[in-house]
Each structure stands twice: as C-alpha cells, then as structure tokens.
C-alpha positions in Angstrom: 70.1 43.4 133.5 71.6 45.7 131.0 74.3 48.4 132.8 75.0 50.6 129.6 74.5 53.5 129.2 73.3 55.7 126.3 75.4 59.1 125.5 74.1 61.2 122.9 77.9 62.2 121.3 76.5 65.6 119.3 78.2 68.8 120.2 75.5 71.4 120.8 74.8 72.8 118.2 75.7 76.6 120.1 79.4 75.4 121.1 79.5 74.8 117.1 78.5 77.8 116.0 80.8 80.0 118.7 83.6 77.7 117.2 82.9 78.9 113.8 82.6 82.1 114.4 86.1 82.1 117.0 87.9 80.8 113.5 86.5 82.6 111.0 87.4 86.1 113.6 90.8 84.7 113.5 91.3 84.1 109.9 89.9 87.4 108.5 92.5 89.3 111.4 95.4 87.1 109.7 94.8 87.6 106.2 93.6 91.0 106.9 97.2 91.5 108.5 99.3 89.5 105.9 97.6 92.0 102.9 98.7 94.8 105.1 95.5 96.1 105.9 96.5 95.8 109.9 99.3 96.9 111.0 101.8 94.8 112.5 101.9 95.9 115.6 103.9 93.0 117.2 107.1 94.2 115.4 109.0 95.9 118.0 111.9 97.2 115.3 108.6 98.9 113.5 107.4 100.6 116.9 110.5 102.0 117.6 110.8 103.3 114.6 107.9 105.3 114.9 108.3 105.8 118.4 112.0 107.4 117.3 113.5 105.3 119.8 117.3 105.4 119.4 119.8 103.0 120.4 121.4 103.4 123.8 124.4 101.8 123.3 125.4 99.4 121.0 128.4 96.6 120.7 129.3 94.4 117.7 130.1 90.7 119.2 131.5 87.2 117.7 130.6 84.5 119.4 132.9 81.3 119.1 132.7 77.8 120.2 136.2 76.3 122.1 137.0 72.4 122.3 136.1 72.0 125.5 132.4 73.3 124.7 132.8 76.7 126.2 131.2 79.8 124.1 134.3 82.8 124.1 132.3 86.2 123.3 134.3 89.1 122.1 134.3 92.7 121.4 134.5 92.4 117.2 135.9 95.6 117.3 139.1 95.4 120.1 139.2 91.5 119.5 138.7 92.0 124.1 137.4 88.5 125.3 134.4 89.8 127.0 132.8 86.4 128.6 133.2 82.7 128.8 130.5 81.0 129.1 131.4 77.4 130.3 129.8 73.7 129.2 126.3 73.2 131.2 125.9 77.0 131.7 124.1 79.6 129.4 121.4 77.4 128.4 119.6 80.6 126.6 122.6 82.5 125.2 123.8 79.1 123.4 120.3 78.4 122.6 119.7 82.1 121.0 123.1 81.9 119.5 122.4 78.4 117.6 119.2 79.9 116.4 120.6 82.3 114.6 123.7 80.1 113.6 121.5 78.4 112.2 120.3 80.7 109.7 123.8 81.6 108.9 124.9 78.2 107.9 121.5 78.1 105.8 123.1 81.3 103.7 126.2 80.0 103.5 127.6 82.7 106.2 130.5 81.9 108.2 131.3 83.1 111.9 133.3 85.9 111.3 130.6 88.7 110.8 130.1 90.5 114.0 126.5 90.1 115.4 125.1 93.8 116.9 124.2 94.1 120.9 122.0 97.0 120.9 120.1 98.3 124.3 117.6 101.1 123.1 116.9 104.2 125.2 113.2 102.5 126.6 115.3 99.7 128.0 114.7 97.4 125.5 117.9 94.6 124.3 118.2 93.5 120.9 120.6 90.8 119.1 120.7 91.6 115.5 122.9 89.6 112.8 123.5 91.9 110.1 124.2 89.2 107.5 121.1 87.6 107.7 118.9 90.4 108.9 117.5 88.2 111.7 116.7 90.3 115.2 116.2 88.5 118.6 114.6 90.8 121.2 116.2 89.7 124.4 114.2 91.4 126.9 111.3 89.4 125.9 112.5 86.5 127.3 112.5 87.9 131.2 115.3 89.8 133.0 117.2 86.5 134.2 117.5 85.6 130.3 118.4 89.4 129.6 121.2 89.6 132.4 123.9 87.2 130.2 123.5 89.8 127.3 123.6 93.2 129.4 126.2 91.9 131.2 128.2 92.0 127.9 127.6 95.9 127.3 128.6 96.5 130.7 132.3 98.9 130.7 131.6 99.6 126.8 131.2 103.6 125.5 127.5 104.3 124.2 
C-alpha cells in the first residue's frame, strides 16, 4: 500500500500574474523617480524647504571618544562639555554618531569639524555634518531616541 501523496507544485497561474504586475508597478515608480519625473517626496530637507520651515534653534557639536569608552559632547562654539554619555549607554547616539564617522573617515575628514544640531520650528530634529553633507533626521527614530539629542539644545539661545 502506497502512502504518497501527489502535489501539483505550479503556482497559479493568477498569483503569477499579480506578481508581475506588483514588480513591474514598482519599477516604473523607481525609475520614474530616479529620472526625476516624481518627486522625492521622502526628502524631508526638500519639504521643508518648500514648506519654508526655518530652523528653531540650532547648536554646532563635536563629539569625542575618551579612554574609558565614554562619548564627551561639546558646544564647538564655547568648547562647554554639554554631556557624557558613559560605556553601555547611548546605544543610538553612538550608533548615529559612528554612522556618520564613518563617512568622514571615508573622505579623509578628521573630528574636529563641528557637526550642526538643528530643531526646526514643526518640531522636527536634524544632525547634519557639514563636511560631508550627510543629514540624519532624529525625530524619525521615535521620541525616546530623540530625547539624548534635545537634551543637548536644552539652555542654548535660538
């Protein structure tokens, strides 16, 4: 007495075409958007440009790294130590902050060029290295992740 059992392993031939039609939708949106004929709308620097959304407040920051793994941020301006953030805390700032280290080291940048804190006047927070031209929009990352940052432009003139 035989126990198999036959299974017919073609994909109907529907579920095939929707697939098609799902990637062929996608690609003609992403090349459509690369040639410029869509706009990027995903860019917040772009919509608050056109939304004339001004910066807030703004603080230029370095951010350095001590022996004992703690990250020192100061005001670039006063030279004020603003934070330490200690070994095992500030998973995202040191995560953000190696990002864009990275990208620094890849142009041959050093450390000493301030990076720019900027809160803009709809409440959004921005991270923006000047060398490289690199922006990290803070507030997208939820306000617990936000709080580290904002806390740094706390006591500072707009």
């Amino acid at each position: 007495m035989s126990h198999a059992v036959h299974h017919d392993p073609t994909v109907p031939r529907g579920a095939l075409i929707g697939a098609a039609a799902v990637l062929v939708f996608t690609m003609s949106v992403t090349g459509a958007t690369k040639l410029g004929w869509l706009p990027h709308s995903a860019d917040p620097s772009a919509s608050r440009a056109a939304q004339n959304v001004a910066p807030a407040q703004t603080r230029l920051l370095r951010f350095a790294d001590r022996e004992d793994g703690a990250v020192v941020v100061s005001d670039a301006t006063s030279g004020e130590e603003i934070q330490v953030v200690g070994f095992g805390q500030g998973g995202f700032l040191r995560a953000t902050m190696r990002r864009l280290a990275k990208a620094r080291i890849a142009a041959g940048i050093g450390s000493t060029p301030p990076f720019e804190l900027t809160l803009w006047e709809n409440g959004a927070l921005s991270l923006r290295d000047p060398e490289t031209g690199r922006d990290v929009e803070i507030h997208g990352f939820g306000a617990d992740h936000s709080k580290i940052f904002a806390d740094m432009l706390r006591d500072t003139d707009a």
